[in-house]
C-alpha positions as CSV (number, residue, x, y, z in Angstrom):
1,X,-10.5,-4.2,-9.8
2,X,-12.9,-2.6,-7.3
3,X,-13.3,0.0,-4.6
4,X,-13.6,-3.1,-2.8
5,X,-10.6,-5.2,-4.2
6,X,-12.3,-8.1,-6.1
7,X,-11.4,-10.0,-9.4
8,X,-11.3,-8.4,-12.1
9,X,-12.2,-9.7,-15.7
10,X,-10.7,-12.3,-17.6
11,X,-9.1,-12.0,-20.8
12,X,-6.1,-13.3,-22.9
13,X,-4.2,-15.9,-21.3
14,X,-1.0,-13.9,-23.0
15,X,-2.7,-10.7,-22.9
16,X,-4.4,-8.7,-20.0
17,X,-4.4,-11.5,-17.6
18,X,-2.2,-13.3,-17.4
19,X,-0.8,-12.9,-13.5
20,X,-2.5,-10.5,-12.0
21,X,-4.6,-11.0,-8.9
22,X,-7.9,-8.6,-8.6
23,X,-7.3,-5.0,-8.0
24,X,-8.7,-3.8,-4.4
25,X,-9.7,-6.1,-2.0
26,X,-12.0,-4.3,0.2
27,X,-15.2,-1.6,0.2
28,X,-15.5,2.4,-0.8
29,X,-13.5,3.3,2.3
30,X,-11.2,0.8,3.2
31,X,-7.4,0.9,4.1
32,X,-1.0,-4.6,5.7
33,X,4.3,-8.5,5.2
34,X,7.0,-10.8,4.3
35,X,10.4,-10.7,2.3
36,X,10.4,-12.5,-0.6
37,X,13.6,-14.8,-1.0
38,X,16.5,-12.0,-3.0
39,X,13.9,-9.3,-2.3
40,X,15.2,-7.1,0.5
41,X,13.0,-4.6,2.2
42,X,12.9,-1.5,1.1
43,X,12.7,1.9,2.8
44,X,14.1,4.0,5.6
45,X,13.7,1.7,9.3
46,X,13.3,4.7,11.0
47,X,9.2,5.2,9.7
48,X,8.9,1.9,11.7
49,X,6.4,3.3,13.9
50,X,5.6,0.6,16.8
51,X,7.6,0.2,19.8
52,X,9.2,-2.6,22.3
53,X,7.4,-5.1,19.8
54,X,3.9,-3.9,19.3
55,X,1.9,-1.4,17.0
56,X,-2.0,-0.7,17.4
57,X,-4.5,-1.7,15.4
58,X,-7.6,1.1,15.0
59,X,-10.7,0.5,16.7
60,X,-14.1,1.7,15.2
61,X,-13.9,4.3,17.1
62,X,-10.5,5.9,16.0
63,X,-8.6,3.9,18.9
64,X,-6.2,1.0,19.4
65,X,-5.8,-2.3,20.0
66,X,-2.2,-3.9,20.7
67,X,-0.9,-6.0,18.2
68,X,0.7,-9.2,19.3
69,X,3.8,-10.0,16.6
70,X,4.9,-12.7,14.9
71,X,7.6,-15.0,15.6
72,X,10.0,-16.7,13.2
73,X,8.0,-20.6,14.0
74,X,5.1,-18.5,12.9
75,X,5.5,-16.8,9.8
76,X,9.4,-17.6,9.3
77,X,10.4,-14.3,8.9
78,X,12.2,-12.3,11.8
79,X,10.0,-10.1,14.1
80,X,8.5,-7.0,13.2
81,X,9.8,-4.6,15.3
82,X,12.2,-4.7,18.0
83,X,13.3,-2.7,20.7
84,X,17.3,-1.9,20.9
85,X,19.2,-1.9,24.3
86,X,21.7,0.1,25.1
87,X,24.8,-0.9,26.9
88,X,27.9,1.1,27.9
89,X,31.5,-0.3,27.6
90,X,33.1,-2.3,30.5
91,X,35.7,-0.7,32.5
92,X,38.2,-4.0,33.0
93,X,40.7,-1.4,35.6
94,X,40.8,-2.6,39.4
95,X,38.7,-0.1,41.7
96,X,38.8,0.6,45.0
97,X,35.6,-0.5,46.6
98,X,34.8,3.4,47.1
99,X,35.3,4.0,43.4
100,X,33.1,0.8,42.1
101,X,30.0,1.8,44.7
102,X,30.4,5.6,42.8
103,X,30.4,4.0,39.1
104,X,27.4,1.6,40.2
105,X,25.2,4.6,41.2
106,X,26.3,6.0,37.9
107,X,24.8,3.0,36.1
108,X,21.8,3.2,37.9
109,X,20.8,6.4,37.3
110,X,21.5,5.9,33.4
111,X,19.5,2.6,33.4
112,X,16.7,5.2,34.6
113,X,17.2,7.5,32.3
114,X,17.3,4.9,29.2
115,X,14.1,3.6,30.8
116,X,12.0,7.0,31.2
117,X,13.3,7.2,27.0
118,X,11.5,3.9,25.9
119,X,8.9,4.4,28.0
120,X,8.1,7.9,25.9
121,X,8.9,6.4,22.8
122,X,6.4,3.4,23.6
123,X,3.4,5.7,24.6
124,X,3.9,8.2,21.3
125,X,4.9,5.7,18.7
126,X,2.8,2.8,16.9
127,X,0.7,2.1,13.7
128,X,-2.4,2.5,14.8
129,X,-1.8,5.0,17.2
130,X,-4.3,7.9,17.3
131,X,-2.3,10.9,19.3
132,X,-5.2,13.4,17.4
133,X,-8.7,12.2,17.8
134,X,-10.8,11.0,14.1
135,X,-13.2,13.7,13.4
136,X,-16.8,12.5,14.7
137,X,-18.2,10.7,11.9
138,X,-20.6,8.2,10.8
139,X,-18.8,4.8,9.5
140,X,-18.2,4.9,5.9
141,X,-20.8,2.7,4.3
142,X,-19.3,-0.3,2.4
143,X,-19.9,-0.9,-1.1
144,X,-20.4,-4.5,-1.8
145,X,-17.8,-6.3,-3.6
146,X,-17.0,-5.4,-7.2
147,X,-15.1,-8.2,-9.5
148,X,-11.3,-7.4,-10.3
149,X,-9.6,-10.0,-12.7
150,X,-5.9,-9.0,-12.8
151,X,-4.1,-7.8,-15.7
152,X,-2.0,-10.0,-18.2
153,X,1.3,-10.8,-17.3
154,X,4.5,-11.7,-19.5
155,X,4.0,-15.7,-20.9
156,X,8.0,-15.9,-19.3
157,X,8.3,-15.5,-16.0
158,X,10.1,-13.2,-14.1
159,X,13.6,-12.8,-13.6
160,X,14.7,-12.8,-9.6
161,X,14.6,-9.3,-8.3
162,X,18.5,-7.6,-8.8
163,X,19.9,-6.0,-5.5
164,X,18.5,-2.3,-5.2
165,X,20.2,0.4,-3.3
166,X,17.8,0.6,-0.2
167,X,18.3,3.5,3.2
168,X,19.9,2.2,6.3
169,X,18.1,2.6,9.5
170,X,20.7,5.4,11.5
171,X,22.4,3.7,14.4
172,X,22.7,5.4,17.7
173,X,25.8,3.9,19.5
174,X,25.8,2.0,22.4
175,X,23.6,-0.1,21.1
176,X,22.8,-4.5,21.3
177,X,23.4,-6.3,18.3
178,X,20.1,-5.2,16.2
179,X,18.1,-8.4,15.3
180,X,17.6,-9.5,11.5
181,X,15.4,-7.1,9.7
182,X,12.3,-8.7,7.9
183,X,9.6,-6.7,5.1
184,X,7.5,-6.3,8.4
185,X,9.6,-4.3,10.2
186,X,9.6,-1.5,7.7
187,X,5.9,-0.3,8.1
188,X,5.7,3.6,7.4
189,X,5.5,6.1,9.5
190,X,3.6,8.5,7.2
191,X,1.1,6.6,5.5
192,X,-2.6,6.9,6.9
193,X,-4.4,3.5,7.8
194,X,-8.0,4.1,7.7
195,X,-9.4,2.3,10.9
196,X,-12.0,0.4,8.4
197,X,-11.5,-1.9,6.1
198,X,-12.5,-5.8,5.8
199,X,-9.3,-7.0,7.2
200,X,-9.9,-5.1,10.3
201,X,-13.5,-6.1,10.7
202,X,-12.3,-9.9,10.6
203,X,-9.7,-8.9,13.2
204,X,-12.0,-7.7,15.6
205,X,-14.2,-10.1,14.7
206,X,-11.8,-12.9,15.2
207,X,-10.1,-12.6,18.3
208,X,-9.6,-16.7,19.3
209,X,-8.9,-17.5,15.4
210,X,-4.9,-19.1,15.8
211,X,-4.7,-17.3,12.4
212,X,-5.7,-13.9,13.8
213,X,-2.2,-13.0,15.3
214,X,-0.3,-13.8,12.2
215,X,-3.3,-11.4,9.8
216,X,-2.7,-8.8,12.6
217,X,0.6,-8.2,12.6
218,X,0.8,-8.8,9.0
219,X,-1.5,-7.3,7.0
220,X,-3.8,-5.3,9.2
221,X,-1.4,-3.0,10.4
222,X,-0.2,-2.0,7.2
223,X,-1.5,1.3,5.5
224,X,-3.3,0.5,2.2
225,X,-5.3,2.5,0.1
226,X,-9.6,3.2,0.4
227,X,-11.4,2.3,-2.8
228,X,-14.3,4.5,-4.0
229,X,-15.7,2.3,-6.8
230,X,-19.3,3.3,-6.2
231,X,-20.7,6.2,-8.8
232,X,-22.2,8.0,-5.8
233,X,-22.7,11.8,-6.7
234,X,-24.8,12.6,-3.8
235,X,-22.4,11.2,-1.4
236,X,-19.1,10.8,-2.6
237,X,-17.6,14.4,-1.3
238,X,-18.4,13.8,2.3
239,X,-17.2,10.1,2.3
240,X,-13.8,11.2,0.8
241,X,-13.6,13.9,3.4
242,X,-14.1,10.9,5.9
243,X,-10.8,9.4,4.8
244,X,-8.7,12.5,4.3
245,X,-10.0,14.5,7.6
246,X,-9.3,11.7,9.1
247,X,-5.8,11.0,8.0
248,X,-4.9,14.8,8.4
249,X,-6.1,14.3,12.1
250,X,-3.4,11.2,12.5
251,X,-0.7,13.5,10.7
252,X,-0.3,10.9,8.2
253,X,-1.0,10.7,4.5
254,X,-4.0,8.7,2.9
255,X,-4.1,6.7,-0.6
256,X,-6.9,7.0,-2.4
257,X,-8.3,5.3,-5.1
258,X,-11.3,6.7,-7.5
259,X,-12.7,4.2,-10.2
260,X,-15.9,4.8,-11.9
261,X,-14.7,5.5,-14.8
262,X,-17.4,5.3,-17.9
263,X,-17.1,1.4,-19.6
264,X,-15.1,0.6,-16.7
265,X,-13.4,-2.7,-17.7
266,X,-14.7,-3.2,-20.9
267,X,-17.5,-4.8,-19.9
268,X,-15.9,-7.3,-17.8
269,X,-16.4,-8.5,-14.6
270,X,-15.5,-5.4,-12.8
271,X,-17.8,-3.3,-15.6
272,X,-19.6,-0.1,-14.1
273,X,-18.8,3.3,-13.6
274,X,-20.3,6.5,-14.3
275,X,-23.1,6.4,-17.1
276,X,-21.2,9.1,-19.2
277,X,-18.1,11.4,-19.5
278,X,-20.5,14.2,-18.7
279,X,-21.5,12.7,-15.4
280,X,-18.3,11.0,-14.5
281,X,-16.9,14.9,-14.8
282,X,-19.2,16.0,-12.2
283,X,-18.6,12.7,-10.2
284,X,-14.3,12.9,-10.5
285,X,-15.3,17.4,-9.3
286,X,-17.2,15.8,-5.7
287,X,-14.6,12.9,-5.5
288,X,-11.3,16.2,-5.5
289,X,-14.1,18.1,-3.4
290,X,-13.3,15.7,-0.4
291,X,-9.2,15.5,-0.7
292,X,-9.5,18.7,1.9
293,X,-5.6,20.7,1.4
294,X,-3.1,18.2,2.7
295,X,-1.2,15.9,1.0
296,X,-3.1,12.7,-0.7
297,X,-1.4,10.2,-2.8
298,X,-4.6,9.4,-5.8
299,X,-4.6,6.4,-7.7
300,X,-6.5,7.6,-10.6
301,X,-8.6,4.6,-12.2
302,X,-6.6,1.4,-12.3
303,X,-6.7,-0.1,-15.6
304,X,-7.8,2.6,-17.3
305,X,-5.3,3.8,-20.0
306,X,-3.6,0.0,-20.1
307,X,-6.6,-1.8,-20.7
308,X,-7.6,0.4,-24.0
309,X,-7.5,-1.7,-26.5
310,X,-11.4,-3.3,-26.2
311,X,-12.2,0.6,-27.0
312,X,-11.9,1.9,-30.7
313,X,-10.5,5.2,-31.2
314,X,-13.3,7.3,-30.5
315,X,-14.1,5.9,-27.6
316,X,-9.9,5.7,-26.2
317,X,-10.3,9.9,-27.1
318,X,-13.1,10.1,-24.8
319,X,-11.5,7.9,-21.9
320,X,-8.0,9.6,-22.3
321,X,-9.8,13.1,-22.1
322,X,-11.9,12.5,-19.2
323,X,-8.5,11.0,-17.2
324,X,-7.0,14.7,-18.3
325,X,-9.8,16.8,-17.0
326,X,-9.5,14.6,-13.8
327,X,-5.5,15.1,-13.0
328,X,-6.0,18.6,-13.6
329,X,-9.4,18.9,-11.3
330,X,-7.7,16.8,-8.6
331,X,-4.8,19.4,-8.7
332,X,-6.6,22.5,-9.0
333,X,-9.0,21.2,-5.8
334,X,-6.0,20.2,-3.9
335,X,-2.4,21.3,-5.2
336,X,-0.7,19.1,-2.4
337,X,-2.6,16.0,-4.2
338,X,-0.4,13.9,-6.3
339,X,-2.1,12.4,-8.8
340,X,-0.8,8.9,-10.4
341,X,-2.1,7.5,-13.7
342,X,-2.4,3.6,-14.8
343,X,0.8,2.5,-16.3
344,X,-0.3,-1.6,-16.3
345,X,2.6,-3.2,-15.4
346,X,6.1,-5.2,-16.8
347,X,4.1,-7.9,-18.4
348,X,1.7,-6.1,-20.4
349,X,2.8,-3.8,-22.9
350,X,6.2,-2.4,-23.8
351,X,7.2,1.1,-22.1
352,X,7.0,2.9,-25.4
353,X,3.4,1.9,-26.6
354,X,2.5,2.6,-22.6
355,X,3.8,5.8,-23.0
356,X,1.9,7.1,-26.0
357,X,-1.3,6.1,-24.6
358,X,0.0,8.5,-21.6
359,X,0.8,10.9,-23.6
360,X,-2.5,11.0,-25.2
361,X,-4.3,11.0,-21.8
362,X,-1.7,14.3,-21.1
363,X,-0.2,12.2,-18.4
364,X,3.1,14.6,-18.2
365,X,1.0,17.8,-17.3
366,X,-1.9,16.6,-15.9
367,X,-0.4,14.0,-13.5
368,X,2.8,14.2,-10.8
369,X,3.8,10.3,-12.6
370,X,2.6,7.0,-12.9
371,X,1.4,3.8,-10.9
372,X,2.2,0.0,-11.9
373,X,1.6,-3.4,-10.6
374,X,-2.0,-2.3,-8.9
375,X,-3.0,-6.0,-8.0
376,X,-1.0,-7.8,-9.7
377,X,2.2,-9.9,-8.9
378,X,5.5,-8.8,-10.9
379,X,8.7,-8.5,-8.4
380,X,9.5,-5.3,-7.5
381,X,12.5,-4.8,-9.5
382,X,11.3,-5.8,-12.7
383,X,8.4,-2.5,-12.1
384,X,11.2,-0.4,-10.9
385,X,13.2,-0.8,-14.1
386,X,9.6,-0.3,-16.2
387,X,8.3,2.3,-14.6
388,X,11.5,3.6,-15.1
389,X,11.6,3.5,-18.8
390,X,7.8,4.4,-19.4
391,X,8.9,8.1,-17.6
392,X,11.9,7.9,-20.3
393,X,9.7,7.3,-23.2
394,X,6.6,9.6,-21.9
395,X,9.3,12.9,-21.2
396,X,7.5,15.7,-19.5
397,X,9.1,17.3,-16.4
398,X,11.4,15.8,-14.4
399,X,9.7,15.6,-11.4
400,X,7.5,12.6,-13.0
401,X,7.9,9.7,-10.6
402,X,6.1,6.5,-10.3
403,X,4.5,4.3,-7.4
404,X,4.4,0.2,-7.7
405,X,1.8,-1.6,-5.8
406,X,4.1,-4.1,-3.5
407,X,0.7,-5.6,-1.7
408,X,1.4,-9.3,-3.1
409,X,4.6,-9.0,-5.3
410,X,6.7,-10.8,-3.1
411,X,7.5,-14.3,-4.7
412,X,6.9,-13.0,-7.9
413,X,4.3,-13.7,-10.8
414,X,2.6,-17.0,-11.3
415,X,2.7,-19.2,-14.6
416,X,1.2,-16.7,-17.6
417,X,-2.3,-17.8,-17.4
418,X,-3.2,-17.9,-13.7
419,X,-4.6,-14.7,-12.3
420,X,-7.1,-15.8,-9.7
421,X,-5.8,-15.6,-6.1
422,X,-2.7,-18.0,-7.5
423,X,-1.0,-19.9,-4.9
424,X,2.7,-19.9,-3.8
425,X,2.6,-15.8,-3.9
426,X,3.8,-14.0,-1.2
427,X,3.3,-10.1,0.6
428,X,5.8,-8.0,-0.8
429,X,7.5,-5.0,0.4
430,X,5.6,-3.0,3.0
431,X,4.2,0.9,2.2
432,X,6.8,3.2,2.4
433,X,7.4,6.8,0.7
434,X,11.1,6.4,1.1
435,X,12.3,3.1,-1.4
436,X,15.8,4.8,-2.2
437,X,15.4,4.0,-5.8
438,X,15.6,7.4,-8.0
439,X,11.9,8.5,-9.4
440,X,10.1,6.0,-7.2
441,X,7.8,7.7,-4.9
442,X,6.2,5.0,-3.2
443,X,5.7,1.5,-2.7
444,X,2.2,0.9,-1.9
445,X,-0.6,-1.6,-0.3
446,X,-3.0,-0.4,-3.4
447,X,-4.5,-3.9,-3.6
448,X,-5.0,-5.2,0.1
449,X,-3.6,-8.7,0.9
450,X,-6.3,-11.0,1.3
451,X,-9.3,-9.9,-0.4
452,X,-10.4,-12.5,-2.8
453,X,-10.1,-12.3,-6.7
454,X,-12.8,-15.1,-6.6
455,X,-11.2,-18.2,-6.5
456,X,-10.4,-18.6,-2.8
457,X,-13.3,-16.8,-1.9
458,X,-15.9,-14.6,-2.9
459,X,-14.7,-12.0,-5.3
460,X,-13.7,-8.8,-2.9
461,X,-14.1,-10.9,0.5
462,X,-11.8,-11.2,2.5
463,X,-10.3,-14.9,2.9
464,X,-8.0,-15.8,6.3
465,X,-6.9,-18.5,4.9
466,X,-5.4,-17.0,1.7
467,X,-4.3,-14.2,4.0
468,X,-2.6,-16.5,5.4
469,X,-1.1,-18.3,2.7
470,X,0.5,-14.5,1.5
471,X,1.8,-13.4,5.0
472,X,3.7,-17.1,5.1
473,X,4.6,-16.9,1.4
């Protein structure tokens, strides 16, 4: 994986990757959806935060653009937003003509009314609205692609998703018949999405493309996290405090995702990271330096406690107790932080081994839970029900609860063996912090939809066309 989602290395066709696509998809600061078939979305409908159709998409300079959605001939899946009528009941008694002029004037004025209501929910709601101005800063410098091969997946594949319990939206009577719900109409209202990011760039960049509209509405409007894969020490602080300033600005919270971990990878194709423990210390301190005080959802080093076995046991003390001192430096910098640590995912290893290497990177006290699926493929019920029984096995406070990265989960995993950018795979559920399934915090865009694991593009790039091929599914 990479600050800027790429592939990451290659291993065991029955082992580490197997089916799992690279792990970011876009630069240091970067920030996106359709239902697969049994999958429904998740999440409460009323964080859909567009109106009358449209969201905005961020300009460079903290602004919007409108977003033009996507029609059922387009990307066969209903619209994502839509805006409800509202209609009062008939009155089928004769009137006089006196009486029916009064009750006309009635109507009128609440026709008005309803009207002056949409109009204020229009102007305040939206994506990419920016109701608080971005801080003033430079752009966030982009750091060039790093390689992400996926992690292994299970050599079966896996089972169809099992019906979760998932919120309603609340209705508000008189209302039209609502129109079918889809995974795009659910996009949060909380989470931040950091105005850059590759998939933005090619938007802006793209504006005649006939794929443009479809990546728009599909992808680029979705919140995802902002990679910092780069071991920057002289700079890291100030571009974390880019992201989070920002997001506090917006009144939304940002997912962040540090990974410079020392032997990142295991020498793989995604190998880097900081030079030593010592170093990657002080690097992890300027990294929580930046988070500011509000609340921040951390991704803390994908990959880094599942894929352990490459490391003997000297070396797995070291890693584990470095991922310790960063949960509880993260916390201590910013309490509101929670802090999330690598889990893998339902086709690598079994809960209970997962759980002892957690336990041994003091997962239950310095971490809020745990994160699975980051770039990889597995439906969303098979991680619900593992992340489910990792917390079981791991124990530790209640409060433990886990995230799954949704981003491109939505027709499930490939054949064991395929990892790179495999086709027939699909967006899965959008980013929400409300997925109505007990000790699941979040479903999030950790790995953003498009960016290559090397195949179908460059590794980290961002490719329309396989952009494409997810938002379709």
């Amino acid at each position: 994986m990479s600050g800027i989602p790429g592939q990451r290395r290659r291993g065991r066709a029955e082992g580490r990757h197997g089916a799992h696509g690279s792990k970011r998809g876009s630069g240091t600061d970067s920030s996106g959806t359709s239902s697969p078939a049994g999958e429904e979305p998740a999440g409460d409908l009323t964080e859909v935060s567009g109106a009358s159709g449209e969201s905005g998409v961020p300009d460079a300079s903290g602004g919007t653009e409108p977003l033009v959605t996507v029609g059922r001939a387009e990307s066969r899946r209903a619209s994502r937003r839509g805006v409800r009528g509202s209609h009062g009941s008939r009155d089928e008694k004769r009137v006089n003509s006196s009486a029916l002029r009064g009750a006309m004037a009635v109507v009128a004025s609440a026709v008005v009314a309803v009207g002056g209501v949409t109009g204020v929910v229009s102007a305040t709601s939206g994506e990419g609205e920016r109701s608080t101005a971005i801080p003033d800063v430079t752009r966030t410098p982009v750091v060039p692609p790093l390689p992400a091969v996926p992690s292994p997946s299970a050599t079966t594949p896996s089972p169809s998703p099992s019906a979760s319990a998932t919120k309603k939206a609340e209705k508000k009577p008189p209302k039209k018949a609502e129109p079918p719900r889809s995974q795009s109409s659910a996009v949060s209202g909380s989470l931040y999405l950091h105005p850059e990011s590759q998939v933005l760039d090619w938007v802006r960049s793209n504006r005649g493309d006939p794929r443009q509209q479809l990546i728009q509405s599909r992808i680029a409007a979705q919140p995802a996290a902002v990679w910092f894969a780069e071991y920057n020490p002289g700079t890291i602080t100030s571009r974390v405090r880019a992201v989070t300033s920002g997001a506090a600005a917006a009144g939304r919270v940002p997912v962040v995702v540090p990974y410079a971990i020392p032997e990142r990878d295991c020498g793989g194709a995604s190998q880097g990271g900081a030079p030593s423990f010592g170093a990657y210390d002080s690097w992890i301190a300027k990294f929580a330096a930046g988070l500011g005080k509000g609340d921040v959802i951390v991704i803390l080093e994908p990959d880094s406690i599942a894929q352990t076995d490459c490391l003997d046991d000297g070396q797995r003390a070291n890693r584990f107790g470095a991922l310790s001192r960063a949960g509880k430096a993260i916390k201590a910098a910013n309490p509101n932080a929670r802090v999330y640590f690598d889990a893998g995912h339902s086709g690598w290893h079994a809960p209970s081994k997962m759980a002892g290497f957690l336990r041994q990177a003091d997962a239950a006290t310095s971490s809020d839970g745990i994160f699975t699926n980051v770039s990889n493929f597995h439906r969303t019920a098979d991680e619900v029900a593992y992340a489910r029984r990792v917390l079981s096995a791991l124990g530790g406070p209640s409060s433990l609860g886990a995230v799954i990265d949704t981003s491109r989960n939505g027709n499930g995993a490939p054949a064991a063996g395929q990892w790179c950018d495999p086709s027939g795979r699909a967006l899965g559920r959008p980013p929400t912090t409300k997925t109505g399934e007990s000790r699941i915090d979040a479903y999030l865009w950790v790995k953003l939809p498009g960016e290559s694991d090397g195949c179908k593009g460059a590794a980290g790039s961002f490719t329309p066309d396989y952009a494409v091929e997810l938002a379709r599914g």
